[in-house]
N, C-alpha and C positions, 0 to 999 in steps of 0.2 A: 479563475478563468480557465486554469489545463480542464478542469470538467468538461464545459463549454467546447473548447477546441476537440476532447475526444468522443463527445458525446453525439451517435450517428441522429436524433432527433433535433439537434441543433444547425449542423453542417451538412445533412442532407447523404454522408460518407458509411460505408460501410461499417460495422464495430471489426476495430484491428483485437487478436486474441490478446496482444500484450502492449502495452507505452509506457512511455518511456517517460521516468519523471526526473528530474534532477532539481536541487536547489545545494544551497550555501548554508556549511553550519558552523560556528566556533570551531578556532585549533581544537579545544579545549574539549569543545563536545565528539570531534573525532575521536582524538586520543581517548579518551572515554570509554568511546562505545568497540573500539582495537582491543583494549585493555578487558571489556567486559565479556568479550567475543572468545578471546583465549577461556577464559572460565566456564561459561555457557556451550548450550549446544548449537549455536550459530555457526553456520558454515562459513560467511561474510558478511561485512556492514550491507549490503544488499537485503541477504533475508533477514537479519536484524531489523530493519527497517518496515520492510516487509510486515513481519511479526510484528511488530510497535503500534504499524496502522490497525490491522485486524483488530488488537488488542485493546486498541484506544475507541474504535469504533463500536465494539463488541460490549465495553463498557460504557458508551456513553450514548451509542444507538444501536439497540440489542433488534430494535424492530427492521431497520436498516440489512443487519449482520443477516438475519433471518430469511430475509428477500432474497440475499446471494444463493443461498439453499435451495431456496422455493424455485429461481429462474435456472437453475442447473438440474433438475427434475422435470422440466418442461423441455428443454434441450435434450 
């Protein structure tokens, strides 16, 4: 549903350049990704995150990831 809510062909709203996402993860999974963050070139669990989505979507919808490219050349 945050698609929907940020999505200016849904709500009729301007596209904002950045939103803001928050959800809830295991202790377990913070401590984790603190611990992986120290080893890695991640600045914070932010662009960690960040990077995760790209990366998940890049692998699982490459045709998707590609569009982002294609609508920043038009811009």
């Amino acid at each position: 549903m945050l698609w929907m809510a940020n999505n200016p062909e849904v709500n009729g709203m301007a596209r904002e350049k950045d939103a803001r996402i928050s959800f809830r993860v295991p202790a377990t999974l913070r401590d984790l990704v603190k611990d992986f963050i120290l080893l890695d070139a991640h600045m914070n669990e932010s662009d960690f995150y960040r990077d995760a989505a790209r990366e998940k979507i890049q692998h699982d919808a490459p045709e998707l990831y590609k569009k982002l490219f294609e609508k920043g050349k038009e811009t």
